[in-house]
N, C-alpha and C positions, 0 to 999 in steps of 0.2 A: 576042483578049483572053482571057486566061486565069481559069476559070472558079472562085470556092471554092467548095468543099462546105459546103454549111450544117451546123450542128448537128444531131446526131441527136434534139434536143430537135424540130426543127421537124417531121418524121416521126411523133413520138409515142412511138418507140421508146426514149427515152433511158433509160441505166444508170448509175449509177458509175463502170462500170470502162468507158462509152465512149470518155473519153481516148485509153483504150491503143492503141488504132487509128489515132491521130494523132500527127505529130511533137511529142515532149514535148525541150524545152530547161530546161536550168539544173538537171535530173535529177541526184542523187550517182552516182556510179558504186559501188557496195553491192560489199564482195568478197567477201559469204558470203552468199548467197540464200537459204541454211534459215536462218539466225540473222534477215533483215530477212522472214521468211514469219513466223515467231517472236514477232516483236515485234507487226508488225502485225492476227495474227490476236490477240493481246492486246490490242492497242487499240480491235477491233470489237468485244471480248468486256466493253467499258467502257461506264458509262453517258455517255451524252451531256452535251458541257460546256457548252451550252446549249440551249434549247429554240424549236422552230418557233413556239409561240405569241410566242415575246420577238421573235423574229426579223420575224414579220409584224407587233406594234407599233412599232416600228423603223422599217419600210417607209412606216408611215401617216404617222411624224415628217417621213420624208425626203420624203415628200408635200407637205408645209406647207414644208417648205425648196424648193424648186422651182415654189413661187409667192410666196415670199418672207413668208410668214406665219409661217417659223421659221430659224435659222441655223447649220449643221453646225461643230463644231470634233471634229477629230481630231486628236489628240496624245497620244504617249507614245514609246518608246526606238526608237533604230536598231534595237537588236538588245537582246532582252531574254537575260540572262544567267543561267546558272547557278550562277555563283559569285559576283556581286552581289544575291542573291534573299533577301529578309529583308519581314519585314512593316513598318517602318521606311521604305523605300524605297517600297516601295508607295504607302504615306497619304502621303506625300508628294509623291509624282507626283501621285498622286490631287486632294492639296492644291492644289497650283498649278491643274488642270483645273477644280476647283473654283472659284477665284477668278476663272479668265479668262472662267469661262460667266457670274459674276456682273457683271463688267467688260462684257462682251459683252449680258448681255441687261438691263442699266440701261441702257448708253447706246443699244442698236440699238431696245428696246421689244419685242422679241419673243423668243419661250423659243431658248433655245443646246440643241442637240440635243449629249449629250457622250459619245463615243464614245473610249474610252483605243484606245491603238495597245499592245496589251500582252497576255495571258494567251494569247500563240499566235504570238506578232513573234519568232521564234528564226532564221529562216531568213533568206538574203542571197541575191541572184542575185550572181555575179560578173561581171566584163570578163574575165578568162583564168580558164580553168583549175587554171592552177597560180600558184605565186607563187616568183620567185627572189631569194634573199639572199645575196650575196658566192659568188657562182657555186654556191648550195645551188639546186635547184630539188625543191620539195614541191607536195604538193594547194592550192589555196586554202581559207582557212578559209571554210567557207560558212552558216557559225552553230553555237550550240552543239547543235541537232538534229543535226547532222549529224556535226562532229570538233568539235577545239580549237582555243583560236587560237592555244597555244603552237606554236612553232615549232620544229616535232620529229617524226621520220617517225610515229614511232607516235599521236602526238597525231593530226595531220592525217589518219588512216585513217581514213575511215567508219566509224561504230560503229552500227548501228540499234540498240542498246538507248537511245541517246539519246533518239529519237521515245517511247517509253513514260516515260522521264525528263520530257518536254516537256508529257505528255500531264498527269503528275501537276501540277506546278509551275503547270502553265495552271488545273488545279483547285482550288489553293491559291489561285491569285490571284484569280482568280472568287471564290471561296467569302469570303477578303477583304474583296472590294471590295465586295459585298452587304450584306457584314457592318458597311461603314461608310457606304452610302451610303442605307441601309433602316435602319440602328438607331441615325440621332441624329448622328452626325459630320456630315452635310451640311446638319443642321437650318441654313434659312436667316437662324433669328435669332443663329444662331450664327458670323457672318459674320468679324469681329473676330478669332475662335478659332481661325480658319485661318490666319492672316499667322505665317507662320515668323518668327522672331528675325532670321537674316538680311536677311528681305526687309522686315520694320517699318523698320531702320535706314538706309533708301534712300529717296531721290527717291520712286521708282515705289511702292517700297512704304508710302510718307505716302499717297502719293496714292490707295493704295487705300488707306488706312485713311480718306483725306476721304471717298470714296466709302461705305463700309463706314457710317460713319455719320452720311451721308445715308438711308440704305437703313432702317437703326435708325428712323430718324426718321417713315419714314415709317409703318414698322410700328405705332410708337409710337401715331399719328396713326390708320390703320387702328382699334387696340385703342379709343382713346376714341371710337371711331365705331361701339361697339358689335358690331364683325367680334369674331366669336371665332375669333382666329390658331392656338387648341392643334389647332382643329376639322378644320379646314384640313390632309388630308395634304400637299399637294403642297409647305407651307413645311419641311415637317419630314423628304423623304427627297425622292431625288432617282433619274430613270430613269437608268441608266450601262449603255451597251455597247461590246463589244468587238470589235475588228476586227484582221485582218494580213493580209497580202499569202500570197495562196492557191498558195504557191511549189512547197512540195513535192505534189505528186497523189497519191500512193501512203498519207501521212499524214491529207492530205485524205479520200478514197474511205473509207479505214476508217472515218472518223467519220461518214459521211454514214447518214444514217439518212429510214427514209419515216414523214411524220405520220402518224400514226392517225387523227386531225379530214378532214385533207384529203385523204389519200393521197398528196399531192407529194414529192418528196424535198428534203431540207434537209439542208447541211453544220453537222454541228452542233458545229464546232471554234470558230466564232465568230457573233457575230451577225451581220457585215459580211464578206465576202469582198473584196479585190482585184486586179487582173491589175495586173503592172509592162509597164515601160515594155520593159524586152526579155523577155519572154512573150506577149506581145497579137497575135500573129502570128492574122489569120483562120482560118486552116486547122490552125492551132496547136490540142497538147492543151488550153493553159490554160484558153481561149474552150472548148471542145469541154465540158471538165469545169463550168465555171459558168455554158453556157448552160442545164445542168441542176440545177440548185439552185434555189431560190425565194425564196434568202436576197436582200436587197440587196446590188449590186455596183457594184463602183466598177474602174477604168480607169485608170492613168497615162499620160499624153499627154506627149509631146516635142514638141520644135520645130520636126521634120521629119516630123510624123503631117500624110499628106493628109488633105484632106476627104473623100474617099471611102472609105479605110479608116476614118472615124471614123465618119462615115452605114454603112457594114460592119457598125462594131461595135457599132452601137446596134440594127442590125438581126438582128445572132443572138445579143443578148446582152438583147433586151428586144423581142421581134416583135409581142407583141400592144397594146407602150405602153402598160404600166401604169403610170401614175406612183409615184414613190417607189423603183423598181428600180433606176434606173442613176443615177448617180454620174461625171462625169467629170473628174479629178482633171488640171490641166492642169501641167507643170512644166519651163518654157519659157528661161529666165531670164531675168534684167532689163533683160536688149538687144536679146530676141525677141520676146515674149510679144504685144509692139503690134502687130508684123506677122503673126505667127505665128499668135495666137488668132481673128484676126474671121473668116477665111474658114472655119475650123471651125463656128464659130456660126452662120454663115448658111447652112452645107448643113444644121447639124443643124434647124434652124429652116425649110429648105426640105422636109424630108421629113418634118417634124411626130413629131420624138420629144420625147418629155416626159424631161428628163434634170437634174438638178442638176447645177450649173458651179461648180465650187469650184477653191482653188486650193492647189496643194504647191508654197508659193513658195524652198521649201531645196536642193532636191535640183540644178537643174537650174545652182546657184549656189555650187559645189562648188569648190575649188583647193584646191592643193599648195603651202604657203606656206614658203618661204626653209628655215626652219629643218626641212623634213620633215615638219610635222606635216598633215593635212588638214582644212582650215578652212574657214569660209563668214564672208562681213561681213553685218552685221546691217543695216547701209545700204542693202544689194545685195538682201536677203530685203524688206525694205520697199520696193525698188523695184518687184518686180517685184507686190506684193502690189497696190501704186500702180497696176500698169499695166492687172491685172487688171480692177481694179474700172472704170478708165477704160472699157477695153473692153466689157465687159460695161453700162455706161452708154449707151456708144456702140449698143450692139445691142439696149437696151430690155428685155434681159434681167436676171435676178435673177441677183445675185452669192449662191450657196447656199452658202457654205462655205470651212473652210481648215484644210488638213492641215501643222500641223509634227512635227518631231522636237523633245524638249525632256526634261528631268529636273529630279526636284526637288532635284538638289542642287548645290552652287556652284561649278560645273565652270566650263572658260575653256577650251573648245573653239571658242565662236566669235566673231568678233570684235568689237567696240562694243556700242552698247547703252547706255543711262544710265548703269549700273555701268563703260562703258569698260573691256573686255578688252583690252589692247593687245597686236602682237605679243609682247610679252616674256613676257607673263605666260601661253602658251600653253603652255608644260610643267611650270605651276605646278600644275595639275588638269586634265589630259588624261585622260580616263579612258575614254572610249568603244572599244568593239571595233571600233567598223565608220564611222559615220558623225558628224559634229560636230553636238552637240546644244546647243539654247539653255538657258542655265539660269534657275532663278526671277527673276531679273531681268528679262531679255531677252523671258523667257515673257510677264510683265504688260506690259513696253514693249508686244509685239506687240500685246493683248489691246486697249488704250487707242488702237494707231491703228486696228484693223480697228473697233472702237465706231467712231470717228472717222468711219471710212469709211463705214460704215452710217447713220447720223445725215445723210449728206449724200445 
Protein backbone atom coordinates (compact mmCIF):
# COMPACT_ATOMS: atom_id res chain seq x y z
CA UNK A 1 0.00 0.00 0.00
CA UNK A 2 1.45 3.01 -0.90
CA UNK A 3 2.18 5.54 1.80
CA UNK A 4 1.22 9.68 1.60
CA UNK A 5 3.11 12.02 3.14
CA UNK A 6 1.29 14.25 5.48
CA UNK A 7 1.37 17.81 5.45
CA UNK A 8 4.15 19.51 6.72
CA UNK A 9 1.60 21.36 8.93
CA UNK A 10 1.30 18.09 10.83
CA UNK A 11 5.31 18.27 11.81
CA UNK A 12 4.95 21.78 12.94
CA UNK A 13 7.19 22.90 10.43
CA UNK A 14 4.80 24.41 7.89
CA UNK A 15 5.71 27.66 5.50
CA UNK A 16 4.10 29.09 2.50
CA UNK A 17 6.20 28.19 0.12
CA UNK A 18 5.84 24.38 1.40
CA UNK A 19 3.85 23.57 -1.54
CA UNK A 20 6.88 23.87 -3.65
CA UNK A 21 7.99 20.54 -2.70
CA UNK A 22 4.93 18.87 -3.89
CA UNK A 23 3.38 18.15 -7.16
CA UNK A 24 1.46 21.32 -8.02
CA UNK A 25 -1.31 20.75 -11.18
CA UNK A 26 -3.24 23.34 -13.04
CA UNK A 27 0.05 25.62 -12.47
CA UNK A 28 0.34 28.44 -15.89
CA UNK A 29 3.40 27.78 -17.36
CA UNK A 30 4.77 31.77 -16.81
CA UNK A 31 7.41 32.58 -19.95
CA UNK A 32 9.19 35.24 -18.14
CA UNK A 33 10.27 34.36 -14.58
CA UNK A 34 11.65 37.93 -13.65
CA UNK A 35 8.46 39.81 -14.85
CA UNK A 36 6.07 36.76 -12.66
CA UNK A 37 9.19 37.35 -9.60
CA UNK A 38 7.90 41.11 -10.51
CA UNK A 39 4.64 41.05 -9.90
CA UNK A 40 4.54 38.78 -7.20
CA UNK A 41 7.00 40.44 -4.89
CA UNK A 42 4.46 43.48 -5.61
CA UNK A 43 1.68 41.68 -4.21
CA UNK A 44 3.51 40.68 -0.90
CA UNK A 45 4.59 44.17 -0.68
CA UNK A 46 0.39 44.83 -0.55
CA UNK A 47 -1.76 45.15 2.40
CA UNK A 48 -3.90 42.24 2.92
CA UNK A 49 -7.37 41.78 1.39
CA UNK A 50 -8.73 40.53 4.23
CA UNK A 51 -8.06 39.94 7.80
CA UNK A 52 -7.48 36.72 10.28
CA UNK A 53 -9.83 38.07 12.78
CA UNK A 54 -12.83 38.05 9.76
CA UNK A 55 -11.62 34.88 8.76
CA UNK A 56 -11.66 33.11 12.42
CA UNK A 57 -15.60 34.72 12.70
CA UNK A 58 -16.29 32.94 9.64
CA UNK A 59 -15.05 29.71 11.19
CA UNK A 60 -17.39 30.22 14.31
CA UNK A 61 -20.52 30.74 11.57
CA UNK A 62 -19.50 27.43 9.86
CA UNK A 63 -19.62 26.11 13.39
CA UNK A 64 -23.37 26.66 13.71
CA UNK A 65 -23.63 25.24 10.12
CA UNK A 66 -22.47 21.68 10.92
CA UNK A 67 -24.88 21.28 13.77
CA UNK A 68 -27.32 22.74 11.81
CA UNK A 69 -28.05 25.83 14.05
CA UNK A 70 -27.02 27.98 10.72
CA UNK A 71 -27.00 27.52 6.75
CA UNK A 72 -24.14 28.17 4.27
CA UNK A 73 -24.98 29.79 0.79
CA UNK A 74 -22.16 30.27 -1.54
CA UNK A 75 -22.66 32.02 -4.68
CA UNK A 76 -21.36 34.36 -7.25
CA UNK A 77 -19.56 34.13 -11.05
CA UNK A 78 -17.85 31.22 -12.84
CA UNK A 79 -15.22 33.31 -13.44
CA UNK A 80 -15.09 36.85 -12.34
CA UNK A 81 -13.94 39.25 -15.23
CA UNK A 82 -12.03 42.00 -16.02
CA UNK A 83 -13.93 43.56 -18.59
CA UNK A 84 -17.34 42.92 -17.03
CA UNK A 85 -16.22 44.81 -13.51
CA UNK A 86 -18.37 47.93 -12.85
CA UNK A 87 -19.98 48.62 -9.43
CA UNK A 88 -23.51 47.96 -11.00
CA UNK A 89 -22.69 44.44 -11.40
CA UNK A 90 -21.58 43.95 -8.16
CA UNK A 91 -24.92 45.36 -6.01
CA UNK A 92 -26.43 43.25 -8.03
CA UNK A 93 -25.00 40.05 -7.59
CA UNK A 94 -24.87 41.20 -4.28
CA UNK A 95 -28.71 41.85 -4.55
CA UNK A 96 -29.88 38.44 -5.53
CA UNK A 97 -27.38 36.94 -2.39
CA UNK A 98 -29.10 39.12 -0.51
CA UNK A 99 -32.77 38.09 -1.12
CA UNK A 100 -31.98 34.28 -1.34
CA UNK A 101 -30.43 34.54 2.47
CA UNK A 102 -33.74 36.21 3.13
CA UNK A 103 -35.75 33.52 1.31
CA UNK A 104 -33.53 30.96 3.02
CA UNK A 105 -33.48 32.13 6.57
CA UNK A 106 -37.54 32.93 6.73
CA UNK A 107 -38.33 29.71 5.60
CA UNK A 108 -35.41 27.40 7.25
CA UNK A 109 -35.57 29.78 10.76
CA UNK A 110 -31.93 29.98 11.16
CA UNK A 111 -29.33 32.76 10.06
CA UNK A 112 -27.90 32.05 6.10
CA UNK A 113 -24.22 32.39 6.42
CA UNK A 114 -23.56 34.54 2.98
CA UNK A 115 -20.37 34.05 1.37
CA UNK A 116 -20.21 35.64 -2.43
CA UNK A 117 -17.90 33.32 -4.72
CA UNK A 118 -16.15 36.74 -6.07
CA UNK A 119 -13.23 39.31 -5.26
CA UNK A 120 -10.66 36.44 -6.07
CA UNK A 121 -12.86 33.74 -8.52
CA UNK A 122 -10.55 34.71 -11.73
CA UNK A 123 -8.93 31.62 -12.02
CA UNK A 124 -10.28 28.03 -13.84
CA UNK A 125 -8.57 24.58 -13.77
CA UNK A 126 -8.78 23.29 -17.16
CA UNK A 127 -9.54 19.50 -18.88
CA UNK A 128 -6.47 20.16 -21.62
CA UNK A 129 -4.14 22.26 -21.79
CA UNK A 130 -4.62 23.73 -24.83
CA UNK A 131 -7.61 24.49 -26.82
CA UNK A 132 -8.13 23.77 -30.65
CA UNK A 133 -10.24 25.71 -33.29
CA UNK A 134 -10.49 24.82 -37.03
CA UNK A 135 -7.11 23.15 -36.77
CA UNK A 136 -5.61 26.49 -34.57
CA UNK A 137 -4.36 24.92 -31.46
CA UNK A 138 -3.46 27.90 -28.45
CA UNK A 139 -3.09 27.88 -24.50
CA UNK A 140 -6.47 27.37 -22.81
CA UNK A 141 -7.86 30.28 -21.46
CA UNK A 142 -7.33 29.67 -17.76
CA UNK A 143 -9.05 33.07 -16.38
CA UNK A 144 -8.41 36.48 -16.64
CA UNK A 145 -5.28 36.10 -13.83
CA UNK A 146 -3.71 34.38 -16.10
CA UNK A 147 -4.30 35.41 -20.23
CA UNK A 148 -7.47 36.20 -22.21
CA UNK A 149 -10.24 34.50 -23.48
CA UNK A 150 -9.78 36.16 -26.85
CA UNK A 151 -8.71 33.68 -29.17
CA UNK A 152 -5.35 34.91 -30.26
CA UNK A 153 -1.66 33.80 -29.68
CA UNK A 154 -0.84 36.80 -27.90
CA UNK A 155 -3.89 37.09 -25.92
CA UNK A 156 -3.62 33.47 -24.64
CA UNK A 157 0.20 33.99 -23.38
CA UNK A 158 0.55 34.21 -19.69
CA UNK A 159 0.85 37.60 -18.61
CA UNK A 160 1.78 37.86 -14.59
CA UNK A 161 1.07 41.54 -14.59
CA UNK A 162 -2.49 40.16 -14.46
CA UNK A 163 -2.22 38.62 -10.87
CA UNK A 164 -1.39 42.44 -9.60
CA UNK A 165 -4.54 43.45 -11.88
CA UNK A 166 -6.64 40.68 -9.89
CA UNK A 167 -5.05 41.76 -6.80
CA UNK A 168 -6.42 45.48 -7.21
CA UNK A 169 -10.02 44.68 -8.70
CA UNK A 170 -10.38 41.91 -5.67
CA UNK A 171 -9.84 45.25 -3.47
CA UNK A 172 -12.36 47.21 -5.16
CA UNK A 173 -14.77 44.73 -4.74
CA UNK A 174 -14.18 43.99 -1.15
CA UNK A 175 -13.95 47.61 -0.41
CA UNK A 176 -17.76 47.55 -2.42
CA UNK A 177 -19.26 45.21 -0.99
CA UNK A 178 -18.54 46.62 2.75
CA UNK A 179 -19.55 49.58 1.57
CA UNK A 180 -23.04 48.15 0.85
CA UNK A 181 -23.49 45.64 3.14
CA UNK A 182 -22.20 47.79 6.54
CA UNK A 183 -23.70 51.20 5.31
CA UNK A 184 -27.58 50.66 4.87
CA UNK A 185 -28.07 48.77 1.50
CA UNK A 186 -28.65 45.36 3.42
CA UNK A 187 -30.80 47.25 5.93
CA UNK A 188 -33.40 44.35 6.50
CA UNK A 189 -36.20 46.68 6.53
CA UNK A 190 -35.20 47.56 3.39
CA UNK A 191 -36.20 44.22 1.90
CA UNK A 192 -38.86 45.48 -0.78
CA UNK A 193 -35.73 47.77 -2.12
CA UNK A 194 -33.77 44.96 -3.37
CA UNK A 195 -36.30 43.25 -6.00
CA UNK A 196 -34.74 44.38 -9.27
CA UNK A 197 -37.49 45.42 -11.86
CA UNK A 198 -36.89 42.43 -13.73
CA UNK A 199 -37.39 40.11 -11.07
CA UNK A 200 -40.86 42.13 -9.32
CA UNK A 201 -42.44 41.14 -12.90
CA UNK A 202 -42.13 37.40 -12.45
CA UNK A 203 -43.90 34.49 -10.78
CA UNK A 204 -40.67 34.10 -8.36
CA UNK A 205 -40.27 37.56 -7.96
CA UNK A 206 -44.41 38.16 -6.65
CA UNK A 207 -43.41 35.60 -4.55
CA UNK A 208 -40.78 37.16 -2.95
CA UNK A 209 -42.40 40.33 -2.72
CA UNK A 210 -45.34 38.00 -0.72
CA UNK A 211 -42.57 37.15 1.29
CA UNK A 212 -40.97 40.46 1.64
CA UNK A 213 -43.95 41.68 3.10
CA UNK A 214 -44.70 39.10 5.37
CA UNK A 215 -41.21 39.93 6.81
CA UNK A 216 -42.60 43.90 7.02
CA UNK A 217 -45.19 42.62 8.96
CA UNK A 218 -43.56 41.24 11.32
CA UNK A 219 -41.16 43.88 11.96
CA UNK A 220 -44.13 46.08 12.15
CA UNK A 221 -45.52 43.87 14.86
CA UNK A 222 -41.89 43.65 16.61
CA UNK A 223 -42.02 47.87 16.69
CA UNK A 224 -45.40 47.95 18.48
CA UNK A 225 -44.12 45.54 20.95
CA UNK A 226 -42.01 48.11 21.99
CA UNK A 227 -38.47 46.28 20.38
CA UNK A 228 -36.46 49.20 19.15
CA UNK A 229 -35.56 47.91 15.54
CA UNK A 230 -33.07 51.22 14.80
CA UNK A 231 -31.13 49.61 18.03
CA UNK A 232 -30.68 46.49 16.68
CA UNK A 233 -27.42 46.36 14.37
CA UNK A 234 -27.83 43.01 13.16
CA UNK A 235 -31.28 44.37 11.13
CA UNK A 236 -29.54 47.17 9.58
CA UNK A 237 -25.96 45.50 8.16
CA UNK A 238 -25.24 42.21 7.24
CA UNK A 239 -21.72 39.73 7.80
CA UNK A 240 -20.60 39.05 3.93
CA UNK A 241 -17.53 36.96 2.95
CA UNK A 242 -15.60 35.97 0.30
CA UNK A 243 -14.34 32.85 -0.97
CA UNK A 244 -12.64 31.16 -4.41
CA UNK A 245 -11.06 28.22 -5.32
CA UNK A 246 -7.24 28.40 -4.06
CA UNK A 247 -6.14 27.42 -7.82
CA UNK A 248 -3.20 29.45 -8.31
CA UNK A 249 -0.29 28.75 -5.28
CA UNK A 250 2.22 31.26 -6.35
CA UNK A 251 -0.65 34.09 -6.06
CA UNK A 252 -1.94 32.33 -2.96
CA UNK A 253 1.73 32.30 -0.82
CA UNK A 254 2.18 35.93 -1.67
CA UNK A 255 -0.89 36.88 0.24
CA UNK A 256 -0.51 34.73 2.96
CA UNK A 257 0.48 36.65 5.84
CA UNK A 258 1.19 35.40 9.84
CA UNK A 259 -1.52 37.03 12.62
CA UNK A 260 0.07 39.06 14.93
CA UNK A 261 -3.00 37.78 17.79
CA UNK A 262 -2.08 34.31 17.14
CA UNK A 263 0.90 33.75 15.18
CA UNK A 264 -0.83 31.31 12.63
CA UNK A 265 -0.65 31.98 9.27
CA UNK A 266 -3.70 32.87 7.14
CA UNK A 267 -4.26 33.35 3.34
CA UNK A 268 -5.40 36.61 3.29
CA UNK A 269 -6.68 36.65 -0.39
CA UNK A 270 -10.07 35.50 0.83
CA UNK A 271 -11.82 34.55 3.78
CA UNK A 272 -12.77 30.95 2.50
CA UNK A 273 -10.23 28.94 0.59
CA UNK A 274 -11.22 25.94 -1.76
CA UNK A 275 -9.47 22.75 -3.19
CA UNK A 276 -11.41 21.58 -6.67
CA UNK A 277 -12.23 18.60 -7.68
CA UNK A 278 -8.88 17.89 -9.93
CA UNK A 279 -6.31 19.48 -7.34
CA UNK A 280 -7.22 17.46 -4.02
CA UNK A 281 -4.63 14.95 -4.87
CA UNK A 282 -3.28 13.92 -0.98
CA UNK A 283 0.10 14.19 -1.77
CA UNK A 284 -0.78 17.19 -3.99
CA UNK A 285 0.56 20.91 -3.47
CA UNK A 286 -3.09 22.17 -3.08
CA UNK A 287 -3.78 20.11 0.20
CA UNK A 288 0.02 20.75 1.15
CA UNK A 289 -0.48 24.73 0.73
CA UNK A 290 -4.10 24.78 2.77
CA UNK A 291 -3.29 22.34 5.26
CA UNK A 292 -1.27 25.42 6.41
CA UNK A 293 -3.59 28.30 6.58
CA UNK A 294 -6.21 28.54 9.45
CA UNK A 295 -8.57 30.11 7.22
CA UNK A 296 -11.85 27.70 6.67
CA UNK A 297 -11.64 25.29 3.79
CA UNK A 298 -13.68 23.64 1.68
CA UNK A 299 -13.09 20.51 -0.71
CA UNK A 300 -14.87 19.59 -4.00
CA UNK A 301 -15.94 15.97 -4.22
CA UNK A 302 -16.83 14.04 -7.40
CA UNK A 303 -18.59 10.94 -7.97
CA UNK A 304 -15.59 8.83 -7.92
CA UNK A 305 -13.90 10.23 -4.54
CA UNK A 306 -13.48 7.00 -2.18
CA UNK A 307 -14.13 7.09 1.13
CA UNK A 308 -10.83 6.83 2.12
CA UNK A 309 -9.37 9.56 0.28
CA UNK A 310 -12.18 11.71 1.80
CA UNK A 311 -11.34 10.36 5.54
CA UNK A 312 -7.44 11.36 3.82
CA UNK A 313 -8.71 14.64 3.38
CA UNK A 314 -10.37 15.50 6.45
CA UNK A 315 -7.29 14.12 8.01
CA UNK A 316 -4.50 16.57 6.70
CA UNK A 317 -6.70 19.24 6.03
CA UNK A 318 -8.38 19.37 9.69
CA UNK A 319 -6.24 16.85 12.12
CA UNK A 320 -7.02 18.31 15.25
CA UNK A 321 -11.12 18.54 14.38
CA UNK A 322 -11.91 21.72 14.97
CA UNK A 323 -15.13 22.38 13.89
CA UNK A 324 -16.10 24.94 11.53
CA UNK A 325 -12.74 24.30 9.28
CA UNK A 326 -13.74 21.83 6.84
CA UNK A 327 -16.38 22.17 4.35
CA UNK A 328 -17.11 19.45 1.90
CA UNK A 329 -18.59 20.68 -1.11
CA UNK A 330 -19.99 17.36 -2.85
CA UNK A 331 -20.64 17.62 -6.72
CA UNK A 332 -21.91 14.39 -7.99
CA UNK A 333 -24.85 14.84 -10.29
CA UNK A 334 -28.38 13.97 -10.40
CA UNK A 335 -27.97 10.26 -11.22
CA UNK A 336 -25.00 9.70 -8.74
CA UNK A 337 -25.15 11.51 -5.78
CA UNK A 338 -27.73 8.62 -4.08
CA UNK A 339 -25.11 6.25 -4.49
CA UNK A 340 -22.14 8.06 -4.55
CA UNK A 341 -22.69 10.21 -1.26
CA UNK A 342 -23.77 7.78 1.63
CA UNK A 343 -20.57 5.74 1.90
CA UNK A 344 -18.59 9.06 2.12
CA UNK A 345 -20.65 10.05 4.99
CA UNK A 346 -20.44 7.06 6.96
CA UNK A 347 -16.38 6.75 6.91
CA UNK A 348 -16.46 10.39 7.61
CA UNK A 349 -18.84 9.80 10.40
CA UNK A 350 -16.74 6.66 11.29
CA UNK A 351 -13.68 8.46 11.97
CA UNK A 352 -15.44 11.31 13.92
CA UNK A 353 -14.45 14.49 11.81
CA UNK A 354 -16.60 17.45 12.42
CA UNK A 355 -17.10 18.62 8.67
CA UNK A 356 -20.07 20.61 7.00
CA UNK A 357 -21.79 18.77 3.95
CA UNK A 358 -23.00 21.05 1.67
CA UNK A 359 -23.72 20.73 -1.81
CA UNK A 360 -22.49 22.27 -5.58
CA UNK A 361 -25.44 20.84 -7.25
CA UNK A 362 -24.08 22.83 -10.91
CA UNK A 363 -21.08 21.62 -11.71
CA UNK A 364 -21.22 17.98 -11.84
CA UNK A 365 -24.45 18.74 -14.32
CA UNK A 366 -22.64 20.16 -16.95
CA UNK A 367 -23.47 19.37 -21.05
CA UNK A 368 -22.68 20.51 -24.41
CA UNK A 369 -26.15 21.33 -25.92
CA UNK A 370 -27.06 20.88 -29.75
CA UNK A 371 -26.34 24.29 -30.65
CA UNK A 372 -22.53 24.56 -28.98
CA UNK A 373 -23.22 26.37 -26.25
CA UNK A 374 -22.56 24.79 -22.66
CA UNK A 375 -25.42 24.46 -20.51
CA UNK A 376 -26.99 22.95 -17.31
CA UNK A 377 -31.10 22.26 -16.81
CA UNK A 378 -32.35 23.64 -13.91
CA UNK A 379 -34.48 20.46 -13.25
CA UNK A 380 -31.15 18.37 -13.21
CA UNK A 381 -29.59 21.26 -10.46
CA UNK A 382 -32.78 20.58 -8.47
CA UNK A 383 -32.42 16.96 -8.76
CA UNK A 384 -29.44 16.43 -7.42
CA UNK A 385 -29.94 19.24 -4.64
CA UNK A 386 -33.29 16.63 -3.93
CA UNK A 387 -30.93 13.99 -3.60
CA UNK A 388 -28.58 15.61 -1.36
CA UNK A 389 -30.86 16.44 1.11
CA UNK A 390 -32.46 12.80 0.81
CA UNK A 391 -29.23 11.60 1.68
CA UNK A 392 -28.08 13.38 4.09
CA UNK A 393 -31.62 12.61 5.90
CA UNK A 394 -30.95 9.17 5.46
CA UNK A 395 -27.51 9.59 7.49
CA UNK A 396 -29.06 11.80 10.24
CA UNK A 397 -26.76 14.28 9.28
CA UNK A 398 -27.08 18.10 8.78
CA UNK A 399 -27.57 19.15 5.20
CA UNK A 400 -24.90 22.67 5.84
CA UNK A 401 -24.94 24.27 2.75
CA UNK A 402 -25.10 24.94 -1.00
CA UNK A 403 -22.79 26.39 -3.39
CA UNK A 404 -24.07 27.80 -6.90
CA UNK A 405 -22.91 29.79 -9.78
CA UNK A 406 -25.32 32.66 -10.61
CA UNK A 407 -25.32 36.50 -11.58
CA UNK A 408 -27.33 39.18 -11.23
CA UNK A 409 -28.21 39.79 -14.59
CA UNK A 410 -30.90 38.20 -17.05
CA UNK A 411 -28.66 35.96 -18.80
CA UNK A 412 -30.07 32.45 -20.50
CA UNK A 413 -27.12 30.30 -20.00
CA UNK A 414 -29.24 27.75 -18.28
CA UNK A 415 -31.98 26.00 -18.98
CA UNK A 416 -35.84 26.14 -17.22
CA UNK A 417 -36.69 27.70 -14.35
CA UNK A 418 -40.09 29.52 -13.72
CA UNK A 419 -38.85 32.21 -16.17
CA UNK A 420 -38.33 29.03 -18.82
CA UNK A 421 -35.03 29.44 -20.65
CA UNK A 422 -35.65 27.35 -23.48
CA UNK A 423 -33.25 25.95 -25.87
CA UNK A 424 -33.68 28.88 -28.41
CA UNK A 425 -33.27 31.37 -26.24
CA UNK A 426 -29.66 30.27 -25.23
CA UNK A 427 -27.69 32.81 -27.62
CA UNK A 428 -29.99 35.39 -26.75
CA UNK A 429 -27.65 36.34 -23.53
CA UNK A 430 -24.93 33.87 -23.27
CA UNK A 431 -22.50 35.76 -21.67
CA UNK A 432 -20.37 33.72 -19.48
CA UNK A 433 -16.58 33.08 -19.93
CA UNK A 434 -16.32 29.76 -18.64
CA UNK A 435 -19.28 28.22 -16.94
CA UNK A 436 -23.44 28.47 -17.34
CA UNK A 437 -24.70 30.68 -14.56
CA UNK A 438 -28.36 30.86 -13.24
CA UNK A 439 -29.77 34.18 -13.40
CA UNK A 440 -32.15 36.27 -10.90
CA UNK A 441 -34.80 34.01 -11.62
CA UNK A 442 -33.59 30.76 -11.38
CA UNK A 443 -31.34 32.27 -8.47
CA UNK A 444 -34.89 32.88 -6.04
CA UNK A 445 -36.46 29.49 -7.79
CA UNK A 446 -33.40 27.71 -6.13
CA UNK A 447 -33.63 29.77 -2.98
CA UNK A 448 -37.64 28.82 -2.41
CA UNK A 449 -36.85 24.93 -2.86
CA UNK A 450 -33.70 24.56 -0.73
CA UNK A 451 -36.25 26.91 2.15
CA UNK A 452 -38.49 24.16 1.16
CA UNK A 453 -36.04 21.69 1.92
CA UNK A 454 -35.10 22.91 5.09
CA UNK A 455 -38.59 23.29 6.49
CA UNK A 456 -38.82 19.53 6.08
Amino acid sequence: MTTVPLPTSAAGDWTPDSWRSRPAVQQPEWPDAAALADSLGEIRAMPPLVFAGEARSLREQLEAAGEGRAFLLVAGDCAESFEAFSADAIRDKLKVILQMSVVLTYGSGVPTIKVGRMAGQFSKPRSSPVEVRDGVELPSFRGDTVNDFAFEAAARRPDPRRLVRAYHQSAATLNLVRAFTKGGFADLTRVHAWNQEFVAATPEGQRYETLAGEIERALRFMEACGIDLHAELQMHQVDFWVAHEALLLEYEEALTRRDSLSGDWYDCSAHMLWIGERTRQLDGAHVEFLAGVHNPVGVKLGAEVGPDDVVGLCQALNPTREPGRLVLFTRMGADRVGEALPPLIRAVQAANHPVVWACDPMHANTFSHASGYKTRRFDDIMRELHGFFAVCEAADVRPGGVHVELTGENVTECLGGSDSVLDHHLEERYETMCDPRLNAFQSLDLAFEVAALLQR
